[in-house]
C-alpha positions as CSV (number, residue, x, y, z in Angstrom):
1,X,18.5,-43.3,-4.5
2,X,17.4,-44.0,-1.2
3,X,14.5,-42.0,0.4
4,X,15.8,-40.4,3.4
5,X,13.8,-39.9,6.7
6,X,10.5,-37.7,6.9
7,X,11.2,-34.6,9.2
8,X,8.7,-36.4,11.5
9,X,10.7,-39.1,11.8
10,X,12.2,-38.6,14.8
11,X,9.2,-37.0,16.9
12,X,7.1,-40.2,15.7
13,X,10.0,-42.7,17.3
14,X,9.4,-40.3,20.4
15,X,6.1,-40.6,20.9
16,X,7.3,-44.7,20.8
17,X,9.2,-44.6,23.3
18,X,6.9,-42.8,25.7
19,X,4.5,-45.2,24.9
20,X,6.5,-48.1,25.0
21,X,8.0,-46.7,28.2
22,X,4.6,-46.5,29.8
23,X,3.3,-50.1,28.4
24,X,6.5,-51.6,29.6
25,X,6.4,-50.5,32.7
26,X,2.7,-51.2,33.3
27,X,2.8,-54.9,31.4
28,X,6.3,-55.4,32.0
29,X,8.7,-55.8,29.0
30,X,8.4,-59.7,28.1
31,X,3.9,-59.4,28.7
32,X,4.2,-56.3,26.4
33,X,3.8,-56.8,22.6
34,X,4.6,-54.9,19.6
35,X,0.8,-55.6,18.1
36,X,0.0,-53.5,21.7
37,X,1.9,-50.8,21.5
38,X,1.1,-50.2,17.8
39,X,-2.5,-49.8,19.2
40,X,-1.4,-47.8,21.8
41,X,0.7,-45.1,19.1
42,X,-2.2,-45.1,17.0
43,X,0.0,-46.7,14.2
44,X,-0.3,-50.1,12.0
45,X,2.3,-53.3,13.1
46,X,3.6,-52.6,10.0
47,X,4.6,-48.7,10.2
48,X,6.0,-49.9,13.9
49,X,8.4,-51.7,12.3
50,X,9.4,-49.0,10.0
51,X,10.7,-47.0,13.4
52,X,11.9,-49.7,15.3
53,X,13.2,-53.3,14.1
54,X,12.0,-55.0,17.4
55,X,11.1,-54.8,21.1
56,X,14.6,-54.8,22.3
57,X,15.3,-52.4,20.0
58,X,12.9,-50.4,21.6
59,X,13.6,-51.5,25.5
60,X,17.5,-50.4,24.7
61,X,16.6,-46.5,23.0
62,X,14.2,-46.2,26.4
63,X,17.2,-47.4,28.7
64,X,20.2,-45.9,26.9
65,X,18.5,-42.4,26.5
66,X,17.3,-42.3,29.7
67,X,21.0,-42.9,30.9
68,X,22.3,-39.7,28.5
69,X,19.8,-37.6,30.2
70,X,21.1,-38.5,33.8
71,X,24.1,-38.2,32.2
72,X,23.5,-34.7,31.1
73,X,22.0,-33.9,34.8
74,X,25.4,-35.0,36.4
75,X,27.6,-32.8,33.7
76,X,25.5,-29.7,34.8
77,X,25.9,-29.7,38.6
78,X,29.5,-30.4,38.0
79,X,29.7,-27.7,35.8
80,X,28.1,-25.3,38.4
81,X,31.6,-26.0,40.4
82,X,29.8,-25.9,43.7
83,X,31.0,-26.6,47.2
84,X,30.8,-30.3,48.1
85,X,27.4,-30.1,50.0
86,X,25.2,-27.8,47.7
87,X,26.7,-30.0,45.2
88,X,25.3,-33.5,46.4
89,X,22.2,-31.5,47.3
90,X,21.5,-30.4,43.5
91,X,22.3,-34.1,42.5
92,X,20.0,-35.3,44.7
93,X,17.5,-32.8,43.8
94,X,17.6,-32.9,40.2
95,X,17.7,-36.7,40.0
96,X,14.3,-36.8,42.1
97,X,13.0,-34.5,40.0
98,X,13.9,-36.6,36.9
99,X,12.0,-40.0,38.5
100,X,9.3,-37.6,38.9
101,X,8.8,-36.5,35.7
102,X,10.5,-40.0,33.6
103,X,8.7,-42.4,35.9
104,X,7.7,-45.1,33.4
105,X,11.2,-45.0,31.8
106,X,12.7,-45.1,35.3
107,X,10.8,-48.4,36.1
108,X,11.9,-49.9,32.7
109,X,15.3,-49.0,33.3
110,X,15.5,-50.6,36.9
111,X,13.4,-53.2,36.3
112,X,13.5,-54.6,32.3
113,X,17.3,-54.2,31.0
114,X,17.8,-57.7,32.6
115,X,16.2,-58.3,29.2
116,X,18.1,-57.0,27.0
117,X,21.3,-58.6,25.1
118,X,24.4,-58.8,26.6
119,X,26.2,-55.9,24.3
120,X,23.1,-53.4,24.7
121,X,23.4,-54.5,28.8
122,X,26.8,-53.3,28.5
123,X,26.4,-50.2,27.0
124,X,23.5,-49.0,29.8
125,X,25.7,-50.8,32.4
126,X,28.7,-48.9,31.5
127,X,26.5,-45.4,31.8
128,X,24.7,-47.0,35.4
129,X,28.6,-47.3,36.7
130,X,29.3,-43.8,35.2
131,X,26.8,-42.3,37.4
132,X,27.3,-44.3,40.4
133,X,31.2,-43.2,40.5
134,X,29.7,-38.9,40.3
135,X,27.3,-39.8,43.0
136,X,30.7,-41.6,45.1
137,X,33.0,-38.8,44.3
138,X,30.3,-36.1,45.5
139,X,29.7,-38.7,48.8
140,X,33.3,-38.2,49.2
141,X,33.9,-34.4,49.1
142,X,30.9,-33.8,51.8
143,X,32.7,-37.0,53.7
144,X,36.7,-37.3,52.9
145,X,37.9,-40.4,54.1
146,X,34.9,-42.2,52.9
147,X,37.3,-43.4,49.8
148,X,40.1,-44.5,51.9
149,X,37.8,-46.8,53.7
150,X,36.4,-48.0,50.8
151,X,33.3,-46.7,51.5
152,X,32.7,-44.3,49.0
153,X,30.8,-46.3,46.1
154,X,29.1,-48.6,49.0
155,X,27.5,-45.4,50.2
156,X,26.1,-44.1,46.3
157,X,24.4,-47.7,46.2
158,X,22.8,-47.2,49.8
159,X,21.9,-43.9,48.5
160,X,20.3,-45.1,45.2
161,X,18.6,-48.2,47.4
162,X,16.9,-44.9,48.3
163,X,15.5,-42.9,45.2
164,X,15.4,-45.7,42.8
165,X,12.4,-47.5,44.1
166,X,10.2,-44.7,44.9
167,X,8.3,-45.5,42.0
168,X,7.2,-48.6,44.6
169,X,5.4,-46.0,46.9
170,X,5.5,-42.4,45.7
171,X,2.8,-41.8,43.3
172,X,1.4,-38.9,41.4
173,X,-2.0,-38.7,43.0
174,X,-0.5,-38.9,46.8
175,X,0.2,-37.1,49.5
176,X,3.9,-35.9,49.2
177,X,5.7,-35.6,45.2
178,X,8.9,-36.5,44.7
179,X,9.9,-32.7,44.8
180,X,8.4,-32.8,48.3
181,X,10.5,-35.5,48.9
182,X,14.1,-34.7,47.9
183,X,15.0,-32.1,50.6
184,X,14.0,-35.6,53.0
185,X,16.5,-37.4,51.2
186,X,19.1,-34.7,51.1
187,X,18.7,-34.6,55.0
188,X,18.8,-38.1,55.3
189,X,21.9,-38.6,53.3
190,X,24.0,-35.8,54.6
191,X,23.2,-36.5,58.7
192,X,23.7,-40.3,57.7
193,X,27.7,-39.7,56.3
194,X,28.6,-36.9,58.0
195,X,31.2,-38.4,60.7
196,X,30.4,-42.0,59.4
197,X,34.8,-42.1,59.4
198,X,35.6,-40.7,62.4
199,X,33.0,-43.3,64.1
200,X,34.8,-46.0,63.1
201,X,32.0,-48.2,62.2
202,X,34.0,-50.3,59.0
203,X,37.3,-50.4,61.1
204,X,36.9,-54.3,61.9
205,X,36.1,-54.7,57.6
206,X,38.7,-52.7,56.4
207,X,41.3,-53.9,53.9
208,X,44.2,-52.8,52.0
209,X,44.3,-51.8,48.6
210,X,45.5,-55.0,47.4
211,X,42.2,-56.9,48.3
């Protein structure tokens, strides 16, 4: 009979992925190696392969489970059913808050899935696109019009040009956190598309729906 899994199975392939996260993301994924972060758990090579068959193994759990917790964050503003602007507003809030507090698996999910195979991509991939279509739909209530122009999904990226790289410049010890820092975006996003249809500024690009 097979042994099944210790009850501390599962909190030991945690405390992995945090570390894996955070030697990732300071060594970046192909520099890191699996006789470094066995050091780092406090755990032989050997029992590190017991939890996790390889790196990429490890890479996709960080990026894939990060996604389900965006995931999660979208499913619960939308089931707040709020009006369209408090409703981009707690989006953008709660997603800050995340990057705050998930940092190191932030920068190894924007920076390291390039790495992974092309299946595992997929999967994240599929979750990224997932997310990007909430952020465009909520763009869209607080601006209607914004889809008709085709505009809609171009704006989530602009927004997430914004928030995902804050890891660049926003760091623990500094001046502002990024709690500080998501009421800035909010204001930012919401001046920046209110109007953005009835100025025009895509009519020269636009296209039908054919294109």
């Amino acid at each position: 009979m097979a042994r099944g899994k210790a009850p501390t199975f599962e909190v030991q392939r945690a405390t992995i992925l945090a570390e894996a996260a955070r030697l990732f993301a300071m060594r970046s994924f192909p520099n890191a190696s699996m006789a470094e972060l066995a050091k780092a758990c406090g755990v032989s090579k050997p029992l590190l392969y017991h939890y996790y068959r390889d790196k990429e193994h490890i890479l996709f759990d960080i990026a894939d489970s990060y996604m389900d917790q965006l995931l999660d964050i979208v499913a619960g503003v939308k089931a707040a059913a709020l009006a369209p602007q408090p409703h981009l507003e707690a989006l953008l809030t709660r997603f800050m808050d995340e990057y705050g507090h998930s940092q190191h698996r932030h920068m190894v999910l924007v920076q390291d899935v390039k790495f992974l195979q092309a299946e595992q991509a997929e999967q994240v991939t599929a979750k990224q696109r997932r997310v990007v279509a909430a952020f465009a739909e909520a763009v869209e209530r607080v601006e209607p019009g914004l889809r008709r122009r085709h505009l809609d999904k171009p704006v989530a990226m602009i927004l997430f040009g914004m928030i995902n790289w804050t890891f660049t410049w926003l760091r623990a010890d500094g001046r502002f956190t990024h709690a500080d820092m998501a009421p800035v975006v909010c204001r930012i996003v919401l001046e920046g598309i209110r109007g953005l249809v009835d100025k025009d500024v895509m009519k020269h690009k636009e296209k039908s729906p054919a294109h």
